[in-house]
C-alpha positions as CSV (number, residue, x, y, z in Angstrom):
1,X,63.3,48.0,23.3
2,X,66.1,47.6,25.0
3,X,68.8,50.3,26.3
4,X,73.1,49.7,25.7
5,X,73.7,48.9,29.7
6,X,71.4,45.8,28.7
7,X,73.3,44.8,25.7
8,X,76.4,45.3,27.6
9,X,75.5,42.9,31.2
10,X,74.8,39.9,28.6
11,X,77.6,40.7,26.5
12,X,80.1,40.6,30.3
13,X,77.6,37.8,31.5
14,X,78.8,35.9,28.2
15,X,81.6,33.6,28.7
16,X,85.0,34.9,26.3
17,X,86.2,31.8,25.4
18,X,84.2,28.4,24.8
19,X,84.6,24.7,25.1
20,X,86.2,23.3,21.8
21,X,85.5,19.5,21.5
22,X,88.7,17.7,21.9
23,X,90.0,15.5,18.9
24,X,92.2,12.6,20.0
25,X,95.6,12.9,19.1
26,X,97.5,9.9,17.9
27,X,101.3,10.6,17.3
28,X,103.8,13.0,18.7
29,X,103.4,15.1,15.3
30,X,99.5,15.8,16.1
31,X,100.4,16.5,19.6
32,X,103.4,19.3,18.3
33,X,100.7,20.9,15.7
34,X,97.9,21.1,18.8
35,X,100.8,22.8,20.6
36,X,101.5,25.1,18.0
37,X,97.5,26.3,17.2
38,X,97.3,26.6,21.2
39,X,100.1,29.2,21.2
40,X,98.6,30.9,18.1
41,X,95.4,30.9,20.3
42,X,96.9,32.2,23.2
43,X,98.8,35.2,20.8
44,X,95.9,36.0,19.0
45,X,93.4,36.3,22.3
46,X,95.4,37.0,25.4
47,X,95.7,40.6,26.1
48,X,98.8,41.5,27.4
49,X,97.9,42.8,30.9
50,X,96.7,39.6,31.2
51,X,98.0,36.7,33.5
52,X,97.3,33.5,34.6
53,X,96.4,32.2,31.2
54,X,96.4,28.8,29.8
55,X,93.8,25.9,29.1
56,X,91.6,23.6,31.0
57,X,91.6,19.9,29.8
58,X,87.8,19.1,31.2
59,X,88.1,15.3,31.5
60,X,85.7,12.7,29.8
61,X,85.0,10.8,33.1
62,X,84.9,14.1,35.7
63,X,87.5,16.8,36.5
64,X,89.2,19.3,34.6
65,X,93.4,20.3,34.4
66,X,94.4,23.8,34.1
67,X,97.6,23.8,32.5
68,X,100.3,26.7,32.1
69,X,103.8,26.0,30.6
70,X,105.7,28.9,31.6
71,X,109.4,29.3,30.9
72,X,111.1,25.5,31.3
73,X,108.1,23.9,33.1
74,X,104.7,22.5,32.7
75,X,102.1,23.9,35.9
76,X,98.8,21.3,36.2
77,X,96.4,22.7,38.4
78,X,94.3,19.7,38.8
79,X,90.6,19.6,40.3
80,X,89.7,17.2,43.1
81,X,87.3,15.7,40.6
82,X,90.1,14.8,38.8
83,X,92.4,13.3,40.9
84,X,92.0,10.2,39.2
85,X,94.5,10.9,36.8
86,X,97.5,11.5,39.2
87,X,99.3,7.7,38.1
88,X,99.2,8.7,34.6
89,X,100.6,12.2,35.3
90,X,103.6,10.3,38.1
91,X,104.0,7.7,34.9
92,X,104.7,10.6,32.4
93,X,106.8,12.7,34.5
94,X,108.6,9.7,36.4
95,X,107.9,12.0,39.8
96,X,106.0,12.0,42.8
97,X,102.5,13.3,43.5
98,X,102.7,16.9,44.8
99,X,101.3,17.8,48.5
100,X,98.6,19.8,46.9
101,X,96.5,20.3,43.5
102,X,99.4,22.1,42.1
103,X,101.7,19.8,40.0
104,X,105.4,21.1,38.2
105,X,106.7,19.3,36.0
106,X,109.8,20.1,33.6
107,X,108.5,21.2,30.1
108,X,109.9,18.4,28.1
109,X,107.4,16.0,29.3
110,X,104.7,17.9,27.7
111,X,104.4,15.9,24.3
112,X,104.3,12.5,26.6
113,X,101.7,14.5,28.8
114,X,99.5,15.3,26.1
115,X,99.3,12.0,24.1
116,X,98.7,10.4,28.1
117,X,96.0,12.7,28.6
118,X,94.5,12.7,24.8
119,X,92.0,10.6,25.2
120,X,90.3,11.2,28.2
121,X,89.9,14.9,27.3
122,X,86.4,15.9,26.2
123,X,87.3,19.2,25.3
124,X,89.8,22.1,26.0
125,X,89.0,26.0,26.6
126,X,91.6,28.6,26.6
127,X,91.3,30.4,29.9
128,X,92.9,33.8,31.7
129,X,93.1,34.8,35.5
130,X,93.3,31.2,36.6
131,X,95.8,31.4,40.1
132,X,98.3,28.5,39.1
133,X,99.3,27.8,42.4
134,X,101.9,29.6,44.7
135,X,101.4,32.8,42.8
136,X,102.6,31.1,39.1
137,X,101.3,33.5,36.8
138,X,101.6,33.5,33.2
């Protein structure tokens, strides 16, 4: 038998969100209706004392992007593993690499960033208390 405190250390052990296969998206409208269900997401399972939430793209070929898209801008928080993808990222946003892993970009690039990125995504999971860079909290 086992006691609560048991129940509870595999319950905090488990992770809260999970890895949701990625679907490729083809046009700008499947790209504005992912948008949409990932702010639903985000409303429906963010608490509000919460910060630094967004989603990790975890990359087909290695890496993952954390993304945030505060007010007027897009934050990437990209891993080393994924530094690949840095020409298609300078391609979408018509900008230079940043000095670190932290990239800003202004938020109407986010329907080009998303059909560039679509299909090298394996899947996305919606994450919270991710630092994106100098002190950019959601």
């Amino acid at each position: 038998m086992q006691d609560k405190s048991d129940q509870d250390d595999r319950d905090d052990a488990r992770p809260r969100f999970r890895p949701v296969p990625w679907t490729g998206l083809e046009t700008p409208a499947d790209v504005e209706l992912w948008i949409a269900e990932h702010n639903l997401a985000l409303q429906e399972h963010i608490r509000p004392n919460e910060t630094g939430y967004g989603v990790r793209f975890t990359l087909a070929e290695g890496g993952d992007i954390y993304m945030q898209t505060p007010d007027n801008a897009i934050v990437l928080d990209v891993t080393p593993d994924a530094e690949w993808v840095a020409p298609l990222i300078v391609a979408v946003a018509r900008t230079e690499p940043p000095k670190g892993s932290t990239w800003v970009l202004p938020d109407d690039k986010l329907i080009q960033l998303i059909m560039g990125l679509s299909s090298l995504i394996a899947s996305t999971t919606l994450v919270v208390g991710h630092n994106f860079g100098r002190g950019r909290m959601g």
